[in-house]
C-alpha positions as CSV (number, residue, x, y, z in Angstrom):
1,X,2.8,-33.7,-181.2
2,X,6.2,-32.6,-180.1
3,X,5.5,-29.0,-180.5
4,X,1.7,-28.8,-178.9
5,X,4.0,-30.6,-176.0
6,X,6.8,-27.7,-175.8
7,X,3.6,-25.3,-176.0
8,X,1.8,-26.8,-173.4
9,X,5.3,-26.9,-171.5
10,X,5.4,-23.5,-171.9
11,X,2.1,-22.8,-171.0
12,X,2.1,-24.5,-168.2
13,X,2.8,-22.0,-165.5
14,X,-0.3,-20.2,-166.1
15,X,-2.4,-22.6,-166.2
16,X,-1.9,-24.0,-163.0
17,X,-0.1,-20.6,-161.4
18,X,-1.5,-18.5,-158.5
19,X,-0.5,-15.0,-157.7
20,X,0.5,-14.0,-153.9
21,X,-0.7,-11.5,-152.0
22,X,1.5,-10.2,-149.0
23,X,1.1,-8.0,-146.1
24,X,3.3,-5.7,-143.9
25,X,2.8,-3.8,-140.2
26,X,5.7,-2.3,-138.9
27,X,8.7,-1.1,-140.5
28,X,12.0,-0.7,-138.7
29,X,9.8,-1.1,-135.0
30,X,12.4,-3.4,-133.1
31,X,9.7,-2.8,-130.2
32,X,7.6,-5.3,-131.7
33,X,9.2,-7.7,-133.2
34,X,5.9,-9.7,-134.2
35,X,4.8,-7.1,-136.7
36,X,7.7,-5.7,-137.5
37,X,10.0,-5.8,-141.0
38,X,13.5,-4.1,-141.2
39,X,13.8,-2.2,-144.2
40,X,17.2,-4.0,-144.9
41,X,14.8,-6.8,-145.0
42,X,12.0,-5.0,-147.4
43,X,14.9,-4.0,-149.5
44,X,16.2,-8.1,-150.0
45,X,12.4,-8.8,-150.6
46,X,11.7,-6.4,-153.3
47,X,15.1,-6.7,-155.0
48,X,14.5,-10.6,-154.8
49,X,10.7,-9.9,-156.8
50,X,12.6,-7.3,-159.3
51,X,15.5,-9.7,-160.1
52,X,13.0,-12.5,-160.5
53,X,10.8,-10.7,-163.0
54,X,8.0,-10.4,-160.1
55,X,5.2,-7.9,-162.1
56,X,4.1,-6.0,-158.3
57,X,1.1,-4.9,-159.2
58,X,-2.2,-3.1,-157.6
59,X,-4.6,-5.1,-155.6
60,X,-7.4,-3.9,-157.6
61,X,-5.7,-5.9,-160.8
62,X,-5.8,-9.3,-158.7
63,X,-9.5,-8.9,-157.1
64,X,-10.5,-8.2,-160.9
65,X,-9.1,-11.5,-161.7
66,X,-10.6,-13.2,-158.9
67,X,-13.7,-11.4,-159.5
68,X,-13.7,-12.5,-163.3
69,X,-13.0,-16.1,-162.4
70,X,-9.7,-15.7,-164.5
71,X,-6.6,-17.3,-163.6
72,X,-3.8,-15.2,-161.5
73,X,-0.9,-15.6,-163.0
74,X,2.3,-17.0,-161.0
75,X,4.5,-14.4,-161.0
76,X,1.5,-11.7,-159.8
77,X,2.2,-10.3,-156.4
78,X,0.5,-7.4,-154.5
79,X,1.6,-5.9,-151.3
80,X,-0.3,-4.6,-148.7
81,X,0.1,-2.9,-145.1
82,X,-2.5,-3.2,-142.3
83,X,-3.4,-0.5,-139.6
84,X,-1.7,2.7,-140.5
85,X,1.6,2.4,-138.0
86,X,3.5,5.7,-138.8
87,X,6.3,4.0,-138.9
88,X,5.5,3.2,-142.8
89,X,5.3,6.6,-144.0
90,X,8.9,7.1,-142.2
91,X,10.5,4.3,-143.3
92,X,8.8,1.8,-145.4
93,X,7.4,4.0,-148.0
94,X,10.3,5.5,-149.2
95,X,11.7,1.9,-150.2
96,X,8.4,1.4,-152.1
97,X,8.9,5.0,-153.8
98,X,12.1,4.1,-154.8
99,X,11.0,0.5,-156.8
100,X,8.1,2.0,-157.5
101,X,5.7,-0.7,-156.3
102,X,2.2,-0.2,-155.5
103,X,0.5,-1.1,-152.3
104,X,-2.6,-0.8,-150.6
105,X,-2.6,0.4,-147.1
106,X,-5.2,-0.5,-144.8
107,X,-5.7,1.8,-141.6
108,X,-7.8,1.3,-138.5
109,X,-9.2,4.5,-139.0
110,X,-9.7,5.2,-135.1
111,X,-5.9,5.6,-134.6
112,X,-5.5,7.9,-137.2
113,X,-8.8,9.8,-136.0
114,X,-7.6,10.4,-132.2
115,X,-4.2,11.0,-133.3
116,X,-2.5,8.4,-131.4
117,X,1.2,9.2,-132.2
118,X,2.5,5.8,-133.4
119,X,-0.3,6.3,-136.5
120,X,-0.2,8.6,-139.4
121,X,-2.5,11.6,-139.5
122,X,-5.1,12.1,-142.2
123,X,-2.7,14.6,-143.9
124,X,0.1,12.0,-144.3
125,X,-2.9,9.1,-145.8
126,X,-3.3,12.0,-148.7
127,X,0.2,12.2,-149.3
128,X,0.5,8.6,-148.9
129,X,-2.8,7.9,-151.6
130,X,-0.1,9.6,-154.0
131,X,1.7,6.6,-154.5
132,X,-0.6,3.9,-153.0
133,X,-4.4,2.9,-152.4
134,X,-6.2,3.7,-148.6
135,X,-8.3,1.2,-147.7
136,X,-10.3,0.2,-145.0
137,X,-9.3,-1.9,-142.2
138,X,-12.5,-1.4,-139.3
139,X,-12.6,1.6,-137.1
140,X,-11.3,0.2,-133.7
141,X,-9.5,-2.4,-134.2
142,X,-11.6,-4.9,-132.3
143,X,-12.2,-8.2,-132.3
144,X,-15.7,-9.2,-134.4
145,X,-16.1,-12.5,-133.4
146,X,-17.0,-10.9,-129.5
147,X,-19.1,-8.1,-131.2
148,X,-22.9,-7.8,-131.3
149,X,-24.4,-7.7,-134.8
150,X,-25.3,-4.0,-134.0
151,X,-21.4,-3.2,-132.6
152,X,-19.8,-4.2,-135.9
153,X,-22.0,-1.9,-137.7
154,X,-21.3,0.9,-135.8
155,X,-18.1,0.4,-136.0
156,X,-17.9,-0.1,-139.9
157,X,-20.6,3.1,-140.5
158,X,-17.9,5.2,-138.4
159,X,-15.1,4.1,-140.3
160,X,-16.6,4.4,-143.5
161,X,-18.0,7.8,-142.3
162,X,-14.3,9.0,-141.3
163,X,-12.7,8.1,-144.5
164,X,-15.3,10.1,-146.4
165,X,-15.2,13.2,-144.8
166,X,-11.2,13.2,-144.5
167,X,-10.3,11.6,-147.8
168,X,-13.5,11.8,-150.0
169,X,-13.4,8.2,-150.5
170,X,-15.4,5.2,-150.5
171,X,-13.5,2.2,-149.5
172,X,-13.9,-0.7,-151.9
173,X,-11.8,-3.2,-150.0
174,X,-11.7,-4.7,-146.3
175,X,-9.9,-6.1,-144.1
176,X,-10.8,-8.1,-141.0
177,X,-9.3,-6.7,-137.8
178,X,-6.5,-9.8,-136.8
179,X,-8.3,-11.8,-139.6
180,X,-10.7,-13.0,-137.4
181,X,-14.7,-13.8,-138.5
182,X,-17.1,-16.2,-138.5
183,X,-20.3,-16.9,-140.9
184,X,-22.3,-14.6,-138.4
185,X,-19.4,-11.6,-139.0
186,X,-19.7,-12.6,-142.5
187,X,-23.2,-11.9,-142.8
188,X,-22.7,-8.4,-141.4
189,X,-19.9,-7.8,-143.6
190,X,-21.3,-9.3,-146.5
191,X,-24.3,-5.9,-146.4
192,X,-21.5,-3.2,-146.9
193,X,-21.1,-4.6,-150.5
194,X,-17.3,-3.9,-150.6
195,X,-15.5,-5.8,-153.6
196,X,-13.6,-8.1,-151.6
197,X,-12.4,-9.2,-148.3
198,X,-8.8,-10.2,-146.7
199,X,-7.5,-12.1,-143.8
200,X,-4.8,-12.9,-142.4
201,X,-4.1,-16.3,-143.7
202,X,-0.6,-17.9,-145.1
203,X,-1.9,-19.0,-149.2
204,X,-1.8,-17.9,-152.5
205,X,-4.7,-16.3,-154.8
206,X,-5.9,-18.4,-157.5
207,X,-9.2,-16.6,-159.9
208,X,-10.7,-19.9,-160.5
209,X,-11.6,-20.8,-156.7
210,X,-10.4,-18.3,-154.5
211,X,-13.4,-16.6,-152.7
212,X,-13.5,-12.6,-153.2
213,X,-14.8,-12.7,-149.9
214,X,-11.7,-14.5,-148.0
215,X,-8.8,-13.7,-149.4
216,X,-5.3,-15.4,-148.0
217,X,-2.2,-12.7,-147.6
218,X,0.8,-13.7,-146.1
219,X,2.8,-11.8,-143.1
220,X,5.9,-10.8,-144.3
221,X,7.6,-10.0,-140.9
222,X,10.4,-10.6,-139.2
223,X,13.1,-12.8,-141.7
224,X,9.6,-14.3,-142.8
225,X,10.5,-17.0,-145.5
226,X,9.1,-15.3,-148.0
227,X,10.5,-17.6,-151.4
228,X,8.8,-20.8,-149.7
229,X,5.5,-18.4,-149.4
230,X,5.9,-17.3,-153.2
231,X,5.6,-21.0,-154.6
232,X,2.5,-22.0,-152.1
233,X,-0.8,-22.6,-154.4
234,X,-4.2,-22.2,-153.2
235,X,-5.9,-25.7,-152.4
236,X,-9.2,-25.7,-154.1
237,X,-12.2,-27.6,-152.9
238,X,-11.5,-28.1,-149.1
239,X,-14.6,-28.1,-146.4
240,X,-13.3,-27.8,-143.0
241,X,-15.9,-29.5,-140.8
242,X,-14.5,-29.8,-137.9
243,X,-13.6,-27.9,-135.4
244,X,-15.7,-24.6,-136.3
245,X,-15.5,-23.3,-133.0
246,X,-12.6,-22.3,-130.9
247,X,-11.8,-25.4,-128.4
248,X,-12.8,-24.2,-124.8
249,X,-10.5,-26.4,-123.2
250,X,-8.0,-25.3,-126.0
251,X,-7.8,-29.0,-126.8
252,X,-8.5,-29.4,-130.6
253,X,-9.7,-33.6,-130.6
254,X,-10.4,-34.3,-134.2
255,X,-9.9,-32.6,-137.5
256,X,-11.9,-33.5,-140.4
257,X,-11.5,-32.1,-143.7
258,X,-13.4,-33.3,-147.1
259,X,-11.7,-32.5,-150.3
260,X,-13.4,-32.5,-153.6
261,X,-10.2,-34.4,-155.1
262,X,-10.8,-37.7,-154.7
263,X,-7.2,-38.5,-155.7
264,X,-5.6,-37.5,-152.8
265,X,-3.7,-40.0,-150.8
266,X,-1.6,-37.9,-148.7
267,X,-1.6,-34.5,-146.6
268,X,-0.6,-32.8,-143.8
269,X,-2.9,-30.4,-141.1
270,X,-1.9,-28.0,-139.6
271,X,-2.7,-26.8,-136.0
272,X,-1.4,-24.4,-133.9
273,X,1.6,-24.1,-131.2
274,X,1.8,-27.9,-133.1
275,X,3.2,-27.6,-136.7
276,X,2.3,-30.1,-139.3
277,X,1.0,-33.8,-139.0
278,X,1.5,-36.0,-142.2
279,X,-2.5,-37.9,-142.5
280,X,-3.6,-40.2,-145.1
281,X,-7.0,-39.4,-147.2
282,X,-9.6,-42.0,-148.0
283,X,-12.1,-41.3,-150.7
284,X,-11.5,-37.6,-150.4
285,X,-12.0,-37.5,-146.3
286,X,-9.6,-36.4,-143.7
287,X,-10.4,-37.4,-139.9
288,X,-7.1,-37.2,-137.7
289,X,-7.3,-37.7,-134.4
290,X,-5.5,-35.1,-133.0
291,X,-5.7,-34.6,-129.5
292,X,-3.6,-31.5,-129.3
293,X,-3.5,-28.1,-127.0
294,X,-3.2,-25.0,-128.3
295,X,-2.3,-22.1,-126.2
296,X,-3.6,-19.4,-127.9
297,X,-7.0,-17.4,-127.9
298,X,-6.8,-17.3,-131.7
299,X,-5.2,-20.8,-133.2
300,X,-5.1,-21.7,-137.2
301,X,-6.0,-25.1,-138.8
302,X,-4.7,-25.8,-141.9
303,X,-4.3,-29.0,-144.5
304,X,-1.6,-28.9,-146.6
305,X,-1.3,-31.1,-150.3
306,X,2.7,-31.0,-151.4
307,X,2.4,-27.0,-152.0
308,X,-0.9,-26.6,-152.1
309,X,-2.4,-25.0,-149.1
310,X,-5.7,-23.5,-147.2
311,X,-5.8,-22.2,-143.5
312,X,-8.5,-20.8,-141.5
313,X,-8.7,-18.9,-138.1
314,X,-10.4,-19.9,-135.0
315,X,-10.8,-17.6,-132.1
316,X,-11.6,-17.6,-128.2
């Protein structure tokens, strides 16, 4: 009995682990300060996942884990950058050269294509797809949830088009422009057939319930506290009910939340410009009466169980 104990002990951060999935914008870009990461900063992160015996891996190796319904094992991360800012092939990827991590960058392909000159060029993506994946990441950065049905697919069909004819590649992977979508973007989405689907959401990756299709990554900018990220879980089985709609009057009333574990006594939601509020959960049900304003045009709700954790995104 004693040893099945000290096996299962042993055992026991894969079966209930999650991998983390991080992503990056600027690099050394003090003017923006919201997307930005120092590379004195990259440097403490990556030295932090090497002297931690953090396996940085591609992002392909955790979708096929997800895809398979297999657990992600805790000490999996992947990196990934969104947009294509130049400043990563002047300054960030030589850090990732030198540890030899792999990442997958995602580039808003319309930056690249009109050359604006804070975005790398199609020659610097083929050096870059050297060391790293290119994926896609829209074509003009706009907002989906104000899109017609028709807009979005012009604007994936030109993307897609673009990276073909530059790069001779098919992009298997996507990523929602400011992580914003709603079951009508979904849909759209959902007919390009691509093997998964990010946002922009603060979690962790878990094969057994994440959903290929809304997969969490958090920002790593700034000082962004990145040890408290790594030993988030995903929380499994939440339904957000309501709100599922941006509040007009950017008052969000009530939160309600069902979760499938009926065990659950105590959490905390989540809401934006507001931090976390501590509610109590009957029979699996969350209702707090919130009453708070938000000030942005795009706000996250969130519930919270001790470290486990599942946001989503709600836009004007």
């Amino acid at each position: 009995m004693a040893r099945l104990f000290l096996f299962l002990l042993l055992l026991s951060p894969y079966l209930f682990s999650d991998g983390h999935i991080f992503v990056y914008h600027r690099f050394d870009d003090s003017r923006y300060p919201t997307t930005n990461t120092s590379t004195s900063e990259l440097r403490r992160e990556f030295e932090y996942f090497k002297q931690n015996n953090y396996q940085v891996l591609p992002l392909i190796d955790i979708v096929e884990k997800i895809k398979a319904n297999e657990k992600v094992p805790d000490k999996w991360v992947a990196l990934t950058i969104d947009d294509g800012f130049k400043t990563f092939y002047t300054n960030g990827l030589p850090i990732f050269k030198e540890y030899g991590y792999p990442f997958t960058l995602f580039i808003a392909v319309m930056y690249t294509e009109k050359k604006y000159r804070d975005y790398v060029s199609w020659e610097q993506l083929k050096e870059i797809s050297k060391y790293g994946s290119v994926e896609f990441h829209t074509y003009g950065h706009g907002h989906y949830g104000q899109m017609s049905d028709e807009a979005i697919k012009a604007d994936i069909d030109k993307g897609l088009a673009l990276m073909k004819t530059h790069l001779n590649y098919d992009p298997n992977l996507f990523v929602y422009a400011y992580g914003e979508y709603d079951d009508r973007v979904k849909k759209v989405v959902d007919q390009y057939n691509f093997k998964a689907v990010f946002n922009q959401n603060i979690g962790a990756v878990n094969g057994e319930c994440t959903d290929a299709y809304d997969i969490d990554r958090s920002a790593l900018v700034g000082q962004a506290p990145f040890k408290l990220y790594l030993n988030f879980k995903e929380l499994c089985g939440v339904t957000f009910q309501s709100p599922l709609t941006y509040p007009h009057d950017k008052v969000v009333k009530t939160v309600e939340v069902t979760l499938d574990d009926h065990n659950i006594t105590d959490a905390e939601i989540f809401i934006s410009n507001n931090g976390w509020n501590r509610v109590k959960v009957k029979e699996g049900k969350i209702v707090y009466h919130a009453n708070k304003r938000v000030k942005l045009d795009r706000i996250k709700i969130g519930v919270k169980v001790q470290n486990r954790i599942k946001l989503m995104v709600l836009s004007k």
